[in-house]
C-alpha positions as CSV (number, residue, x, y, z in Angstrom):
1,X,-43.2,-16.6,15.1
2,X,-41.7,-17.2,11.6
3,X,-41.5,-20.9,12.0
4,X,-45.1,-20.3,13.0
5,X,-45.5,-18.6,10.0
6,X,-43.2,-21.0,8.1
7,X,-46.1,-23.4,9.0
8,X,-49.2,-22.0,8.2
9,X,-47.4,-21.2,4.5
10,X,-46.9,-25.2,4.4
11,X,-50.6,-25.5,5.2
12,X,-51.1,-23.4,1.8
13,X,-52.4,-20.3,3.5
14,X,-51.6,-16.9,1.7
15,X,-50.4,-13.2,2.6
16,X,-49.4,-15.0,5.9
17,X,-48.3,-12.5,8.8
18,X,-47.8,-12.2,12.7
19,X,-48.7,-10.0,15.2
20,X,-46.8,-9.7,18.6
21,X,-45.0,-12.8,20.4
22,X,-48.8,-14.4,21.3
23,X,-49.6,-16.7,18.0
24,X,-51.5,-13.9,16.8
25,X,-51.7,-15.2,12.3
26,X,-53.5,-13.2,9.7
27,X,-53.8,-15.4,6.8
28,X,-56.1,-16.3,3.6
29,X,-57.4,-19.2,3.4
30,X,-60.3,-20.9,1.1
31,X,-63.6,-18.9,2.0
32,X,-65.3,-22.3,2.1
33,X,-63.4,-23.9,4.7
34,X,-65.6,-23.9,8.2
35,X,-64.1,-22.1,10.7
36,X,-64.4,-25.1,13.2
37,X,-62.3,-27.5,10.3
38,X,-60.1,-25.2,9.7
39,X,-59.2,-24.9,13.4
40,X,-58.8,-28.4,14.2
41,X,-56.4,-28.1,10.8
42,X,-54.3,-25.7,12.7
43,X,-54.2,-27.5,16.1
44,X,-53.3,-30.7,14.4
45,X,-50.4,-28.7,12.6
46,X,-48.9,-26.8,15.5
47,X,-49.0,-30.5,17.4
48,X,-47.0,-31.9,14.7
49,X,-44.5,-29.2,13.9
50,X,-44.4,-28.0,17.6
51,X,-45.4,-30.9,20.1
52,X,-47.7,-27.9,21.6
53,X,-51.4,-28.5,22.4
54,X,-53.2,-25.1,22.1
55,X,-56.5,-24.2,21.5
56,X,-56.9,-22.3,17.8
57,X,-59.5,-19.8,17.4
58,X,-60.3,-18.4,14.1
59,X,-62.2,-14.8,13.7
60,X,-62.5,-13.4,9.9
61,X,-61.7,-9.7,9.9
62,X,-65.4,-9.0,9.6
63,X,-66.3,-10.7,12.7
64,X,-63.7,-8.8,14.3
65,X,-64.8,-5.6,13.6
66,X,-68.5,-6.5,14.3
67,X,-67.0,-7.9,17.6
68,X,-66.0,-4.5,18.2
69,X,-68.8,-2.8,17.5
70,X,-70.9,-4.7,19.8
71,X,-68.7,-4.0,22.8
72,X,-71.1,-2.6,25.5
73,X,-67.7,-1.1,27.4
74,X,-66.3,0.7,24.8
75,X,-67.3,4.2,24.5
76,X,-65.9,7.4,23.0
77,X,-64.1,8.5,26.2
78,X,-63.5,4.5,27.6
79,X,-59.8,3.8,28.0
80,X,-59.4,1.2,26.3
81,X,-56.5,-0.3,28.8
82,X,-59.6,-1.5,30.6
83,X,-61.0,-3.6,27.8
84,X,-60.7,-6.8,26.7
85,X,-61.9,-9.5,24.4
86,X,-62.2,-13.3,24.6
87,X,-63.3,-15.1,21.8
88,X,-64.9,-18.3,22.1
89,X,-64.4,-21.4,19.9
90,X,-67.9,-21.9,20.1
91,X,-71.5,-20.1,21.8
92,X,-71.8,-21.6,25.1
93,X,-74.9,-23.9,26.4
94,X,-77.8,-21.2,28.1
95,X,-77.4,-22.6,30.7
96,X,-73.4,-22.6,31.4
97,X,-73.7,-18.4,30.2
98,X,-76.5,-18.2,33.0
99,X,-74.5,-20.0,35.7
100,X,-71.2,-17.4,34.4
101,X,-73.3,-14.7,34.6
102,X,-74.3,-15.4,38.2
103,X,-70.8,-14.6,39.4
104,X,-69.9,-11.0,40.3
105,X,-66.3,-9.8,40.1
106,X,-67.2,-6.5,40.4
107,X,-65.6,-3.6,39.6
108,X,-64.4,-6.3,36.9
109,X,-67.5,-7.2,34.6
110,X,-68.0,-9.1,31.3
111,X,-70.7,-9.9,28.7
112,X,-71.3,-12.9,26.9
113,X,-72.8,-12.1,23.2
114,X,-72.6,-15.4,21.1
115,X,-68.8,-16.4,20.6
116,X,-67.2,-13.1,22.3
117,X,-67.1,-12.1,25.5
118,X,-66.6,-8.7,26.5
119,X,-64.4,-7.5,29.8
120,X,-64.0,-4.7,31.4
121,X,-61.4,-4.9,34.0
122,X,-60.9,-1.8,36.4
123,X,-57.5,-2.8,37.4
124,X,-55.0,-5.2,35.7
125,X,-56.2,-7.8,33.5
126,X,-53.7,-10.5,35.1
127,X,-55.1,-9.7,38.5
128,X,-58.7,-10.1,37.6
129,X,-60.6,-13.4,37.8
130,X,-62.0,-13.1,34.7
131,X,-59.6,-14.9,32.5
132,X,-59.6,-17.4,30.1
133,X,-59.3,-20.1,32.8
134,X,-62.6,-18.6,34.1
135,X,-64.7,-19.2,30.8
136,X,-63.7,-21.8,29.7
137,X,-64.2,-23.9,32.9
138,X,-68.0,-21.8,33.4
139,X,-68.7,-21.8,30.1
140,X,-67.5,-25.1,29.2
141,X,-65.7,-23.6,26.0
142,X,-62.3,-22.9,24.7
143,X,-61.0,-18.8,24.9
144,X,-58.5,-16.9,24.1
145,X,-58.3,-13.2,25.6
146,X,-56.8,-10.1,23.8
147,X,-56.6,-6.5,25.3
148,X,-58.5,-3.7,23.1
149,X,-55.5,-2.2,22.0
150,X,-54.3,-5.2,20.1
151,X,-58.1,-6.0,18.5
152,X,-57.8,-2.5,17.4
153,X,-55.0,-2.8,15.9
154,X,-56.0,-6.1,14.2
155,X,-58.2,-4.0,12.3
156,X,-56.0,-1.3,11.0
157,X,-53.4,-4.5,9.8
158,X,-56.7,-6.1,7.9
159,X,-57.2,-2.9,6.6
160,X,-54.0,-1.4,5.5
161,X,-53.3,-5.4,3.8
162,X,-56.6,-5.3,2.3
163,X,-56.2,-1.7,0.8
164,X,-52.6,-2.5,-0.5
């Protein structure tokens, strides 16, 4: 993580940070880059300095929390080990959502709102079918999946940089 962090720094990001062993950057970066350039920037740049091909995502802290907020699983009394979130790097076609949509994992659900995709997962997340393997070949996208505990905590980390 800090020659991950060593890079982005090169790519003349500031306040650069990590969270956790999954790739997981907080960084400032011009607010008029598009999010879409900016993450083909990044891929390009992890290829070069790391020979790795990985799919970047990039969510500002206010899409983040309004991610959050829109989350028809959470609720007051939810436990939150059951939650997740996948965000897209783009909103999938209608109709690759509505073919997703027609499967049923149940007790394991998700929702598709624009970019995110909400999932509830009764049991483990790594024994559900509902992974980023799943979306991105039904919806035709590129995903990356965090558990609610971690999106939670990406807020309090935004907040407590912004605030100091």
């Amino acid at each position: 993580m800090a020659d991950l962090k060593s890079m982005f720094e090169k790519m003349n990001f500031s306040n650069v940070s990590t969270y956790i062993q999954s790739g997981n950057v907080f960084f400032d970066a011009n607010k008029n880059i598009d999010n879409a350039l900016l993450e083909k920037d990044i891929e390009k740049s992890i290829f070069d300095e790391f020979g790795f091909d990985v799919p970047v995502i990039v969510r500002t802290p206010q899409e983040i929390e309004t991610a959050i907020s829109r989350n028809p699983f959470y609720k007051e009394d939810a436990d939150i080990v059951h939650l997740h979130l996948t965000f897209l790097n783009e909103r999938p076609s209608a109709e690759d959502q509505q073919k997703a949509e027609s499967y049923n994992y149940e007790p394991d659900k998700f929702e598709v709102k624009g970019k995110d995709v909400f999932v509830y997962c009764e049991g483990k997340y790594h024994q559900s079918k509902l992974t980023n393997n799943f979306f991105e070949k039904k919806l035709k996208v590129k995903a990356t999946t965090r558990n609610w505990k971690t999106m939670l905590k990406f807020v309090e980390l935004n907040k407590r940089n912004s605030s100091g």
